[in-house]
C-alpha atoms as an extended CHARMM CRD file, in Angstrom:
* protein
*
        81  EXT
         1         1  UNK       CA            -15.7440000000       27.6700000000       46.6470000000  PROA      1               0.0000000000
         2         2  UNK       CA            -18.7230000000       27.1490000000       45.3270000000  PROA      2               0.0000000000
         3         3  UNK       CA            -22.4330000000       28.8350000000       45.5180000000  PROA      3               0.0000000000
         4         4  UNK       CA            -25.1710000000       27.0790000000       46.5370000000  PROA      4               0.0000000000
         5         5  UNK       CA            -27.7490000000       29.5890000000       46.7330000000  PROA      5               0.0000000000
         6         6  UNK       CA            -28.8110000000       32.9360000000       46.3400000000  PROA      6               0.0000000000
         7         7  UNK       CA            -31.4490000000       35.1540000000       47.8420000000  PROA      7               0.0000000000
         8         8  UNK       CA            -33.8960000000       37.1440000000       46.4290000000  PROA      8               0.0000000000
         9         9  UNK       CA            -33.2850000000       41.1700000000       46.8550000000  PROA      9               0.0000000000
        10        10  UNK       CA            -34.2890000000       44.0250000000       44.7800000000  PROA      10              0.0000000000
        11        11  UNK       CA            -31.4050000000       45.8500000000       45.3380000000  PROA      11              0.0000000000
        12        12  UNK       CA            -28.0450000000       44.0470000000       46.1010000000  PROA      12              0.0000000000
        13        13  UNK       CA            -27.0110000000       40.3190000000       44.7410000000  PROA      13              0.0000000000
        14        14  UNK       CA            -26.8400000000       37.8630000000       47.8100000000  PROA      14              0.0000000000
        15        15  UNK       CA            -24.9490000000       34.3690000000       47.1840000000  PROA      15              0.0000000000
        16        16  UNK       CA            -24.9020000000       31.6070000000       50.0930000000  PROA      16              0.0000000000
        17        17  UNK       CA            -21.3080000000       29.6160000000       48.9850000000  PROA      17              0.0000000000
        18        18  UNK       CA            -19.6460000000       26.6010000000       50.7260000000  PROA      18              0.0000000000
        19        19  UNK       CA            -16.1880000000       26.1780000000       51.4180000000  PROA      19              0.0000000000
        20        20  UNK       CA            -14.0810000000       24.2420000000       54.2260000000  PROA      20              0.0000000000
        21        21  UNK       CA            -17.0090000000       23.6110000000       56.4770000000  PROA      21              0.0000000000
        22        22  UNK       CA            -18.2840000000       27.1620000000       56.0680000000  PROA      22              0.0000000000
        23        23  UNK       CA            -20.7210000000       28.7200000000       54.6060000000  PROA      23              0.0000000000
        24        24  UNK       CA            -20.2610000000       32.2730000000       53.4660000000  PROA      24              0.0000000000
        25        25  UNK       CA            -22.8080000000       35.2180000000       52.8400000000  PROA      25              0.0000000000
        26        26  UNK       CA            -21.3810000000       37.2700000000       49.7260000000  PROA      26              0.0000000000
        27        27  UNK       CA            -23.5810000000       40.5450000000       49.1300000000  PROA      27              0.0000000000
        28        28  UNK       CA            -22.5700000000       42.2300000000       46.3740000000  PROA      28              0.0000000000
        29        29  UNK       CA            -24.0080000000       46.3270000000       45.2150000000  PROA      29              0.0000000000
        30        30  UNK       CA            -22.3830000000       48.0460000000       42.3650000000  PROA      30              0.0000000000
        31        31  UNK       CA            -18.4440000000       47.4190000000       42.5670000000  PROA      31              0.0000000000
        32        32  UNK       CA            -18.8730000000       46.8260000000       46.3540000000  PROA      32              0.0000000000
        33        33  UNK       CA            -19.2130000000       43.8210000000       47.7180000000  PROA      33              0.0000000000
        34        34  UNK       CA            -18.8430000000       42.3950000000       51.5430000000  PROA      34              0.0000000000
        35        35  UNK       CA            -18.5730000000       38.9650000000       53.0330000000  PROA      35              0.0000000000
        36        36  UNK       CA            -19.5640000000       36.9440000000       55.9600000000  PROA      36              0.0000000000
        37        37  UNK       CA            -18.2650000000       33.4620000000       57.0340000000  PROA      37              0.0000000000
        38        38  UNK       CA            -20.5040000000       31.2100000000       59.0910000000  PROA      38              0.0000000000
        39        39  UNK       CA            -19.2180000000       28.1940000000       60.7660000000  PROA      39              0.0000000000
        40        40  UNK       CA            -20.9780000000       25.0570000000       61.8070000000  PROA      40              0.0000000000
        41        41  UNK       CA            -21.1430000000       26.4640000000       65.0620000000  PROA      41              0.0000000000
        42        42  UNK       CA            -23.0510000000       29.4530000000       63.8370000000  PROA      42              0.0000000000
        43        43  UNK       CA            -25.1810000000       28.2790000000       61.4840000000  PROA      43              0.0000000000
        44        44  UNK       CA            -25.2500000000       24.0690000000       59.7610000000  PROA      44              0.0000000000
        45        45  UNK       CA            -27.9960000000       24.2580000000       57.3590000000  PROA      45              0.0000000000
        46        46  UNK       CA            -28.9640000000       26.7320000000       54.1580000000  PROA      46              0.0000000000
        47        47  UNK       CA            -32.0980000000       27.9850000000       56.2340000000  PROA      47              0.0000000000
        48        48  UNK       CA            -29.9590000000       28.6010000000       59.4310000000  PROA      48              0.0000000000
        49        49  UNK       CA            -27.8520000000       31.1190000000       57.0130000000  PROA      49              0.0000000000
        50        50  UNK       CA            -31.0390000000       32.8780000000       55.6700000000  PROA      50              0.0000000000
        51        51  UNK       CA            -32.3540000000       33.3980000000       59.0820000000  PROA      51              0.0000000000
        52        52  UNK       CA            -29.6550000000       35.2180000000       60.0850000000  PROA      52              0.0000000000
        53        53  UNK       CA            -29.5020000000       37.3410000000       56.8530000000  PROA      53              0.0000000000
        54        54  UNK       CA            -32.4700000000       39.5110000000       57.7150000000  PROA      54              0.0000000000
        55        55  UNK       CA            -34.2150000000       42.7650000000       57.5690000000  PROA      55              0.0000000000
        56        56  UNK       CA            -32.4310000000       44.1390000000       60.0110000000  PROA      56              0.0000000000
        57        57  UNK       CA            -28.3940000000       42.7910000000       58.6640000000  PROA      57              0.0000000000
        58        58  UNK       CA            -29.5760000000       43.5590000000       55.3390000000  PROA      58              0.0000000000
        59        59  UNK       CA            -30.0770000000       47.5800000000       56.6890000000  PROA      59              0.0000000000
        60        60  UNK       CA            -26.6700000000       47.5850000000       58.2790000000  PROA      60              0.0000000000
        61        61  UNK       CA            -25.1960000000       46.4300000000       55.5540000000  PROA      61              0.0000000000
        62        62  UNK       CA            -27.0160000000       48.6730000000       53.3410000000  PROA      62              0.0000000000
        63        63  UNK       CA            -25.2400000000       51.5140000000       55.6220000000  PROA      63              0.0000000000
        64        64  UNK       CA            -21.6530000000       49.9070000000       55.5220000000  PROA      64              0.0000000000
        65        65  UNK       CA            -22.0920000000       49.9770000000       51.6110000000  PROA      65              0.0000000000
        66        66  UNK       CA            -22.9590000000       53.8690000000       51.6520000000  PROA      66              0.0000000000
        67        67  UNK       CA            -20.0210000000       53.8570000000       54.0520000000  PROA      67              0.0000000000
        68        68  UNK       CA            -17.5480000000       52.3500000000       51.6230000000  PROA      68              0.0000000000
        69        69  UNK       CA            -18.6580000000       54.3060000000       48.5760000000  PROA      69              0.0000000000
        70        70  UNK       CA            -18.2580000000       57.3290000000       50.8220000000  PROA      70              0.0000000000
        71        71  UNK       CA            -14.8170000000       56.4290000000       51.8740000000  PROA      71              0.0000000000
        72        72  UNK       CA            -13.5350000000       55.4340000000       48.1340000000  PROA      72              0.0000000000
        73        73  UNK       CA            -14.7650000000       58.3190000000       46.5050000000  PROA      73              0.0000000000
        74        74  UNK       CA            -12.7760000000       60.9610000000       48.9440000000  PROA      74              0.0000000000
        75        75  UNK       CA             -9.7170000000       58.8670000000       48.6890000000  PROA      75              0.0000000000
        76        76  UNK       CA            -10.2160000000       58.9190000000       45.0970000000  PROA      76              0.0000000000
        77        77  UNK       CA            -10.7220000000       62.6410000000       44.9070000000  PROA      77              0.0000000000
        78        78  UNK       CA             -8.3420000000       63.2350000000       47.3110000000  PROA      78              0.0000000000
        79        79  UNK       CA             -5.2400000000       61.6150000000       45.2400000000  PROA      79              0.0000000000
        80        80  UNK       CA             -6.7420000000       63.2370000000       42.0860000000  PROA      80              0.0000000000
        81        81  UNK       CA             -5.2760000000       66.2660000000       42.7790000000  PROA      81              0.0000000000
């Protein structure tokens, strides 16, 4: 695996990588990170991959990342008793 190119974002780190006819979306924020596999079918170029990582994706997946910090930090509080 292997990236081939990131996109640009004030907030989060967003790498486009390549691996057994897929391209993958990794966005990464603080120790979080979340991934997204594209086939050919869904997407067969670089630009086809940015399209579909937009303003609106990039807001739900703003929201999944408050989700999982959310979620670790009452398990970890939880079992720190």
């Amino acid at each position: 695996m292997r990236i081939i190119d990131t996109i640009p974002h004030p907030d989060m780190r967003i790498s486009i990588l390549y691996m057994n006819e897929k391209f993958i979306v990794r966005i990464e924020d603080g120790p979080y990170e979340q991934h997204y596999k594209l086939t050919k079918d869904m997407a067969s170029t670089i630009e086809q991959v940015k399209e579909v990582v937009d303003e609106s994706f990039l807001k739900s997946v703003r929201e999944t990342f408050e989700q999982m910090h959310q979620q670790f930090k009452e398990a970890y509080f939880r079992n720190k008793n």
